[in-house]
C-alpha positions in Angstrom: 15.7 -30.5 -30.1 14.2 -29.3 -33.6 14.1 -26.0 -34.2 11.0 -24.5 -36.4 11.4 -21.4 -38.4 8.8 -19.3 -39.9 7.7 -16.0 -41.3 4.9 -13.3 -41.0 4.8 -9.7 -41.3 2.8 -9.0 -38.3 3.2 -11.6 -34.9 0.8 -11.2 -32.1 1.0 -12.5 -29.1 -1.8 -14.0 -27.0 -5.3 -14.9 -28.4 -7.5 -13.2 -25.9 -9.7 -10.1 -26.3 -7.1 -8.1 -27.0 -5.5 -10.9 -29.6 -8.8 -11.3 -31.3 -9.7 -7.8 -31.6 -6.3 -7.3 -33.4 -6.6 -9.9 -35.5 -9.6 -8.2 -37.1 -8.7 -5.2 -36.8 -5.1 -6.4 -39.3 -7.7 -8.5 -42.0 -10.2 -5.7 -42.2 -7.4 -2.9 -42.2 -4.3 -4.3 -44.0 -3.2 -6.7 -46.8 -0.2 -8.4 -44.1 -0.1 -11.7 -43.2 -0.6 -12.0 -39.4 0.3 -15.3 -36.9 -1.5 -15.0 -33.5 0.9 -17.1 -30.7 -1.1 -17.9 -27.7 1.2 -20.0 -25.1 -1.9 -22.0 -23.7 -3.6 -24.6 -25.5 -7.1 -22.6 -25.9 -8.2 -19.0 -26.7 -9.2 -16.4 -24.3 -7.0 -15.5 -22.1 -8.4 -14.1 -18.7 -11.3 -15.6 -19.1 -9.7 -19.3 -19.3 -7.3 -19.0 -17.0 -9.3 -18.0 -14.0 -11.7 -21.1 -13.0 -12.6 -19.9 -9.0 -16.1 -19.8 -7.9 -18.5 -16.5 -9.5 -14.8 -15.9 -11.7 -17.1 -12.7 -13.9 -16.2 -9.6 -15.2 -15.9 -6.2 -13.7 -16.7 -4.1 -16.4 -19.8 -4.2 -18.4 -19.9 -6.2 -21.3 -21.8 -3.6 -23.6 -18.1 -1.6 -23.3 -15.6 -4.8 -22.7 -17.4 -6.8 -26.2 -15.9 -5.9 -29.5 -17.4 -2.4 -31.0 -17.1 -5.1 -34.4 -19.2 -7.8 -32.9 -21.8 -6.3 -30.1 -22.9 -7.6 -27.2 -26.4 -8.5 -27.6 -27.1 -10.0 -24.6 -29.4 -8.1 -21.9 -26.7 -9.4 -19.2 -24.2 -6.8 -18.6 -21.9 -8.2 -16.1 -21.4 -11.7 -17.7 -19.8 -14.7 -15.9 -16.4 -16.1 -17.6 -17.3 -18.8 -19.4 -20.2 -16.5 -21.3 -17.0 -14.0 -22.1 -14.8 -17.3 -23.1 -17.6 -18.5 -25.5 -18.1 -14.8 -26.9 -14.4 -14.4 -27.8 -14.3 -18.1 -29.4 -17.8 -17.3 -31.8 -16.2 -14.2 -32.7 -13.0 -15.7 -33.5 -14.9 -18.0 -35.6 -17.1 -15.7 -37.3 -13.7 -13.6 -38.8 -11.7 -16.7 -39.3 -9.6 -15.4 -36.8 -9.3 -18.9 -35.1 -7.5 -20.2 -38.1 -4.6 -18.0 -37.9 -4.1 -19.2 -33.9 -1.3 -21.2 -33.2 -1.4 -22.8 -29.5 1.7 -23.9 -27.1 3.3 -21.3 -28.3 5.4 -19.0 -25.7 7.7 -16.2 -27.0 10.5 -16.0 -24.7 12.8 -13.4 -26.8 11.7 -11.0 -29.6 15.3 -9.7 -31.1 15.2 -6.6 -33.5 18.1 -6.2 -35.8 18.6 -3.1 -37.3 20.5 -4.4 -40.3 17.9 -6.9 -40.9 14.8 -4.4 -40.6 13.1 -7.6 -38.3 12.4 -9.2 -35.2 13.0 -12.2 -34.5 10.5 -14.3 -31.5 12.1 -17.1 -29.9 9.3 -19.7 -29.2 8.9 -22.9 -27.0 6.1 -25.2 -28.2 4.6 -27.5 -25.3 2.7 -30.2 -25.2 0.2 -28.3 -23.4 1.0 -29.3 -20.3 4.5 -27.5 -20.0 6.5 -29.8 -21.2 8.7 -28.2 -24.2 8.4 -31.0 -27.7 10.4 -28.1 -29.5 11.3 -25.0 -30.5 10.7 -22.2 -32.7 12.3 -19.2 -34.7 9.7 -17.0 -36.0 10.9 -13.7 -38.2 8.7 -10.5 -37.9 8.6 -7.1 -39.7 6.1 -5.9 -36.8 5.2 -7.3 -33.0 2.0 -6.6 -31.4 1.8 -8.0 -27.9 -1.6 -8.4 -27.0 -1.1 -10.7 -23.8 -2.1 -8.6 -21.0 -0.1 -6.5 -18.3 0.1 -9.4 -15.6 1.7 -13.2 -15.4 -0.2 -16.7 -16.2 2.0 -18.4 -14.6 2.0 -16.7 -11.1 0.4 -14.1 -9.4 1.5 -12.2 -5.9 1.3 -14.0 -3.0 3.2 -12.5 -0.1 4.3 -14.7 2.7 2.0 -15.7 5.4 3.2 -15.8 8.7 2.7 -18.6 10.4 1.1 -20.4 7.6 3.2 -23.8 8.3 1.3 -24.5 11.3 -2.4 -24.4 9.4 -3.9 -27.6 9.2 -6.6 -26.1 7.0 -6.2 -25.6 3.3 -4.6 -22.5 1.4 -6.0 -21.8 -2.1 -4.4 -19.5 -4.6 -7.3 -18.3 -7.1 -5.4 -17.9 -10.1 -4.7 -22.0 -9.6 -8.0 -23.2 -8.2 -8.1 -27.0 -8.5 -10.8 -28.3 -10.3 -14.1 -29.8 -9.2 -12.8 -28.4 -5.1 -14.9 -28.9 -2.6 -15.7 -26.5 -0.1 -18.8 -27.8 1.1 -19.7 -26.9 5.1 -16.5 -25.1 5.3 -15.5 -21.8 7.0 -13.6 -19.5 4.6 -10.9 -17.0 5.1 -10.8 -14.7 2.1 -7.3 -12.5 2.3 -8.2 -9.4 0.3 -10.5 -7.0 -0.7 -10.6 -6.6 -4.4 -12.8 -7.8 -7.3 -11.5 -11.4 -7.0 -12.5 -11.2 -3.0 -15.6 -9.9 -3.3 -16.5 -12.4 -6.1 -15.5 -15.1 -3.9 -17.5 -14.3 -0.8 -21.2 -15.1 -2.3 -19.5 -17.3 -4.9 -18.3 -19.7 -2.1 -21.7 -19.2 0.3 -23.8 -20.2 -2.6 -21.2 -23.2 -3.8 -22.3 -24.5 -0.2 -19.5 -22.7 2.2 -20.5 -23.0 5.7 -19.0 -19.2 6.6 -17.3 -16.5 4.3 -15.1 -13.6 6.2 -13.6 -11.6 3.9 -9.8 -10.4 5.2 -8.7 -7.1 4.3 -6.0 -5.0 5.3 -7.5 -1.6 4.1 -10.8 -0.8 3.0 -11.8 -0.4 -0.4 -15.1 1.3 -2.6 -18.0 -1.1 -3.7 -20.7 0.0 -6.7 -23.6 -1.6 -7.3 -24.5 -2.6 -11.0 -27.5 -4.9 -12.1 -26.0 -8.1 -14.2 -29.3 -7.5 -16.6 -28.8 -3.9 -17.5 -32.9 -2.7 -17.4 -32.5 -0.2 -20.0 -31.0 -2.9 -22.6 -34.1 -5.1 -21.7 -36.8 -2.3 -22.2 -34.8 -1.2 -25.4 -35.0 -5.1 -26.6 -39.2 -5.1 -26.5 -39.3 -2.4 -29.5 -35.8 -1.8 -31.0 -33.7 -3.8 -32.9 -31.2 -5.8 -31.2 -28.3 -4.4 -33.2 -29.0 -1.0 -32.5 -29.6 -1.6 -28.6 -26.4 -2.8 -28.0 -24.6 0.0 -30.2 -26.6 2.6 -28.1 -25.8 0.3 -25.1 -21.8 0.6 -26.0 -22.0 4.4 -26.4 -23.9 4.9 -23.6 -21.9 3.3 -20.8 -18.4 4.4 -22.4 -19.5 8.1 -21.9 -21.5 7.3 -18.7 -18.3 5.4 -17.1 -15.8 8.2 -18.1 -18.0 11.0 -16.5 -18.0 9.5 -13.4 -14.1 8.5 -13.0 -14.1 12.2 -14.4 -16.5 13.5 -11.6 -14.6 11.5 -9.2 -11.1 13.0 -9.6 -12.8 16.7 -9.8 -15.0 16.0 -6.5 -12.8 13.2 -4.6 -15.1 14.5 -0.7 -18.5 14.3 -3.0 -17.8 11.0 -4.6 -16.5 9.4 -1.3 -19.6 11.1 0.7 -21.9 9.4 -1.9 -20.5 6.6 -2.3 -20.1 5.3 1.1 -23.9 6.6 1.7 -25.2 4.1 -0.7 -22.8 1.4 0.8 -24.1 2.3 4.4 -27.7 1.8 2.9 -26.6 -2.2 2.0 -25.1 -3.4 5.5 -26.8 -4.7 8.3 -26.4 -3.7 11.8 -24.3 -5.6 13.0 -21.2 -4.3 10.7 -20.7 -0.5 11.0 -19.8 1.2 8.2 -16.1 2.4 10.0 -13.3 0.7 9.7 -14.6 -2.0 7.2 -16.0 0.8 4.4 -13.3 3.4 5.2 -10.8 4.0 2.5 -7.7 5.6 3.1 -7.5 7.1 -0.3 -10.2 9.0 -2.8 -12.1 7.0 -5.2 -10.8 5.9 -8.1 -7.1 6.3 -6.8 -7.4 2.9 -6.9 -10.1 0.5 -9.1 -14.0 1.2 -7.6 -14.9 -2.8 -7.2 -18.6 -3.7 -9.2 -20.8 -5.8 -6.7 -23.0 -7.5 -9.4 -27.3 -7.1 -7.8 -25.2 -6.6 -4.2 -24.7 -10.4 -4.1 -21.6 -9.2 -1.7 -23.7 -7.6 0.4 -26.5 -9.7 0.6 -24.2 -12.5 1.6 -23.6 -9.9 4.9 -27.0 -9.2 5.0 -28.0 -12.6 5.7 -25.5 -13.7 8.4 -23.3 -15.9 6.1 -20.7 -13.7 5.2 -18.9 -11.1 7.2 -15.8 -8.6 7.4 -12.5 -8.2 9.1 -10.5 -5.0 9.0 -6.8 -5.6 9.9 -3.2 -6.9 9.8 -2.3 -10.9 10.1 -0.1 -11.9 13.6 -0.5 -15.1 12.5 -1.9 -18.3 11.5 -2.8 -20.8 14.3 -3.5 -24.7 13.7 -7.4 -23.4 13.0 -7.5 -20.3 11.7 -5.5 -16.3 11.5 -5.3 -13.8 14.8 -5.3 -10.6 13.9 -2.8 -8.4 15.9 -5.8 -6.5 17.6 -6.3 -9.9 18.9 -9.2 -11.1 16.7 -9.5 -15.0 15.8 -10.5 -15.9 12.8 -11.8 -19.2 12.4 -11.1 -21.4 9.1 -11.4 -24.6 7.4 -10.1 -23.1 4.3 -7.8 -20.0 3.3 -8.0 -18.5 -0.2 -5.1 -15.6 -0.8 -6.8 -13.1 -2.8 -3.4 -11.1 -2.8 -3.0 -10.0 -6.4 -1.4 -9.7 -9.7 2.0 -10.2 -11.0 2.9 -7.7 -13.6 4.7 -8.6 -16.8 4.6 -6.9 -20.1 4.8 -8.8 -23.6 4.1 -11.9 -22.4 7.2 -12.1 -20.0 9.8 -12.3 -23.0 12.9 -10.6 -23.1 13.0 -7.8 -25.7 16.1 -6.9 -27.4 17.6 -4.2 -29.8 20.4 -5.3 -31.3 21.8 -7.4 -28.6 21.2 -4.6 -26.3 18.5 -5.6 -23.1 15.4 -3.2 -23.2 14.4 -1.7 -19.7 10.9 -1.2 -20.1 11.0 0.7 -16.7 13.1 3.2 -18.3 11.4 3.9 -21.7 9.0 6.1 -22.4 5.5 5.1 -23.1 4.0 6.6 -26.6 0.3 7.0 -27.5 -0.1 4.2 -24.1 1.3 1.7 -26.8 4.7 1.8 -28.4 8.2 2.7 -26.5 10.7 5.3 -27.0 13.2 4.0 -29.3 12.4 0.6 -29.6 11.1 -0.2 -33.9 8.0 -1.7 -35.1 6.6 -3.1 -31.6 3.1 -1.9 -30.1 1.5 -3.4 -26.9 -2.2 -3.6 -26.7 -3.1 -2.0 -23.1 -6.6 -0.9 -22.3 -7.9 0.9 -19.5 -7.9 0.7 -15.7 -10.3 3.1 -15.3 -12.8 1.6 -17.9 -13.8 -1.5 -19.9 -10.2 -2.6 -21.1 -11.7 -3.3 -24.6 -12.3 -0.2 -25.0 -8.8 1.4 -24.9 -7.1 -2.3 -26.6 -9.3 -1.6 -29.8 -7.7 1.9 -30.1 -4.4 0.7 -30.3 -5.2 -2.3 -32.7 -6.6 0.5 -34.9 -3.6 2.8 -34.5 -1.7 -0.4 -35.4 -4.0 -0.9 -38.7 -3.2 2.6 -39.3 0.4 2.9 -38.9 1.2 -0.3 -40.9 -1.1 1.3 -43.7 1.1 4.5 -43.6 4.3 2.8 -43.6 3.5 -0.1 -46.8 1.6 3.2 -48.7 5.0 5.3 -48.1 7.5 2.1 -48.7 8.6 2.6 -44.7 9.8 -0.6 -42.9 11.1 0.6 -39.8 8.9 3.2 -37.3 10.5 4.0 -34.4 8.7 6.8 -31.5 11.6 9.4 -30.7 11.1 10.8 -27.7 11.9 15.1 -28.1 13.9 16.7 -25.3 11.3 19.1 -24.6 8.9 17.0 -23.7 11.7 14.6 -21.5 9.9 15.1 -17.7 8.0 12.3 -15.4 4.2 11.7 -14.6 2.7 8.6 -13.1 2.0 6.7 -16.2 -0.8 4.7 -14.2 -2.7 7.2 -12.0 -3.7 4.5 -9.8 -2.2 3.8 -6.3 -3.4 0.2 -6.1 -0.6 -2.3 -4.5 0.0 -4.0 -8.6 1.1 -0.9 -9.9 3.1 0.4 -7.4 4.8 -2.7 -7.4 5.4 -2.6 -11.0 7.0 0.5 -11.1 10.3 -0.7 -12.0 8.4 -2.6 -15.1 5.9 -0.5 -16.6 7.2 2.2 -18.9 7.8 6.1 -17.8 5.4 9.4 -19.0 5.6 12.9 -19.4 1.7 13.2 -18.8 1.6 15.1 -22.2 -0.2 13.1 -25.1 1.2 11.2 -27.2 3.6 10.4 -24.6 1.6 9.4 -22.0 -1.0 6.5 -21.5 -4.8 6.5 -22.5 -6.8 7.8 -19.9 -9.8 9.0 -21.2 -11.7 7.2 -24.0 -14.1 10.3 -25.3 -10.4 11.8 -25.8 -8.3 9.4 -27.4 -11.1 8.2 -29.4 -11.4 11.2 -31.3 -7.1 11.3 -31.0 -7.3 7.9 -32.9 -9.8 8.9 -35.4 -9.0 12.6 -36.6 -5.7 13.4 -34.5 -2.7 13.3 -35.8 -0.8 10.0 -36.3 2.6 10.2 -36.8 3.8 12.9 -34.4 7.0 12.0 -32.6 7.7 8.6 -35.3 10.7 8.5 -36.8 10.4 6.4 -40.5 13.2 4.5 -42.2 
């Protein structure tokens, strides 16, 4: 099989937002040459991936667009393809698209010291997964930009019984294309964003029945897909400065209440599961289905675009369960309380697979890298490893928001290191400051199950991840930049 070779000063890895944004964020801030290597045969990552019924966003898209490029759109919680086609115009508009190449999936990045370089190992496909050939690309500086979970599977935990179904089960991170689901009765296992996208999704795709399946409760928001204020703004301002006002206004407005939430955890429960009470019908108390075991924002608060989710209750077609699965029969799941659950169809909502950089090995000369046992630094680089970032934005807010920061700590740091004549920048992690905190302050079932893979903290900045974007804005703009990096 032929083997390519190439350089570039800077490699990226993945052409979604995150890709994109640091693709503009390297031509507007540096003079380096820059490759993006995106393994699938199109752009946008999340948003191309996912092709289930309602697949949208759960973040506004004043916060998740590009602070370079603005959302201009009254439509704050946009559907996928809107997101898809954003990301491509923009990559368009920069040139960015140009420095794309497709097929490509970086299997190894190798640092040698001697060398001062990394080295990606690449297999090129013929877009379907077959591998034509292969690739050798040499690096002074890796920015992965691919996300925090797997393309190629997610979680799906065994089903117990599910052999003797004569219905179908449907994995939402592989929907088939053009399925039909018309007159059917659907089984929904889960209860997070994907779930509760599903359920009105499917009702108005022309499901017969929707029951969402969950094993523990979770908390629901209301947000309007066409943001009023944007639209009343539109009638006498211009359009640029409504959607920079937009941007500003949601980032501060989103962080004060995760903030308010983790200072008043009975307050913002008590609140929030009034307003939930106010959307359900009689028929489906508010306890068990709306009780969460935990505070909010211990785990993601799920955005219910108009309360299509609870309309869909509202009106009969949809409904709730609250338990644990005993089993599947030939027509349906009984709960082990005893409830039957009739179905035609079965989709497992179950979650994510974590993976960092893409999936690809990372290794310092010849030496393995345990993420799960670095340290994380500034939410982006790792203790001791040279001249590698990862772009990873928030969980408790628009992820855009926190990916942009470290593309522009990136710009920065590059800047620093070609001004000084520095080719290697490694974090060193001080003994003082060698202690454990959660580095993701979320309980959810993805991140506790990636605790082996995502990197430790000390819950002291810089070696700790981004939390708070009012804070690590103003630590990215005027803080101090090099703290803790060891130049050679």
């Amino acid at each position: 099989m032929a083997i390519e070779k190439e350089e570039v000063d800077v490699a990226v890895i993945g052409a979604g937002l995150s890709g994109i944004d640091a693709g503009y964020r390297l031509k507007e801030m540096t003079n380096l040459s820059y490759t993006i290597y995106e393994q699938k045969p199109v752009l946008g990552g999340t948003w191309r991936l996912f092709t289930y019924p309602g697949i949208r966003c759960d973040s506004d898209m004043y916060t998740l667009g590009f602070p370079f490029r603005p959302w201009k759109s009254n439509t704050s919680i946009a559907d996928a393809d809107d997101i898809a086609k954003y990301i491509e115009d923009t990559a368009k508009e920069f040139g960015i698209d140009k420095k794309i190449q497709y097929n490509h999936k970086v299997i190894q990045a190798s640092w040698s010291t001697k060398e001062k370089r990394w080295t990606l190992k690449m297999e090129i496909t013929d877009g379907n997964g077959n591998v034509v050939s292969e690739k050798l690309v040499s690096a002074n500086f890796v920015f992965a930009c691919s996300g925090y979970y797997s393309y190629d599977e997610g979680y799906y935990p065994d089903l117990p019984g599910a052999k003797d179904f004569q219905g179908e089960i449907l994995k939402p991170q592989f929907w088939p294309e053009d399925h039909d689901y018309t007159g059917k009765k659907v089984v929904i296992i889960g209860s997070g964003a994907t779930a509760v996208t599903l359920l009105p999704n499917m009702i108005k795709g022309g499901a017969k029945h929707a029951t969402m399946l969950q094993r523990s409760p979770g908390y629901y928001m209301l947000l309007a897909r066409v943001d009023p204020v944007a639209r009343v703004l539109g009638w006498f301002l211009p359009r640029a400065f409504v959607s920079w006002y937009m941007r500003v206004r949601n980032s501060i407005r989103f962080t004060v209440f995760f903030v308010l939430c983790r200072m008043f955890p009975s307050a913002a429960r008590r609140i929030i599961r009034f307003l939930t009470a106010r959307q359900l019908p009689s028929r489906i108390p508010l306890d068990p289905h709306f009780q969460p075991s935990y505070n909010p924002w211990d785990q993601r608060v799920c955005i219910v675009p108009d309360g299509d989710f609870f309309a869909s209750l509202r009106e009969g077609t949809g409904d709730i369960a609250t338990g644990h699965i005993d089993t599947f029969t030939k027509s349906g799941i009984r709960l082990k309380d005893g409830t039957v659950l009739d179905a035609d169809l079965v989709v497992q909502a179950t979650g994510l697979k974590v993976q960092l950089f893409g999936g690809c090995d990372l290794i310092v000369d010849g030496r393995k890298v345990d993420t799960g046992k670095k340290t994380i630094y500034r939410g982006q680089m790792l203790d001791g490893v040279p001249n590698l970032a990862l772009s990873f934005g928030y969980t408790n807010a628009s992820w855009t928001l926190g990916s942009d920061l470290c593309s522009q700590y990136v710009g920065n740091l590059l800047n620093h290191m070609q001004l000084n004549g520095k080719k290697v920048a490694t974090p060193r992690l001080p003994k003082s400051k060698d202690k454990e905190a959660p580095t993701i302050n979320l309980n959810a079932g993805y991140i506790q199950r990636a605790q082996g893979i995502f990197p430790k903290s000390t819950g002291e900045w810089p070696w700790k991840m981004k939390d708070n974007y009012i804070k690590d804005y103003f630590r990215t703009t005027f803080g101090d930049q090099l703290t803790d990096i060891e130049f050679a």
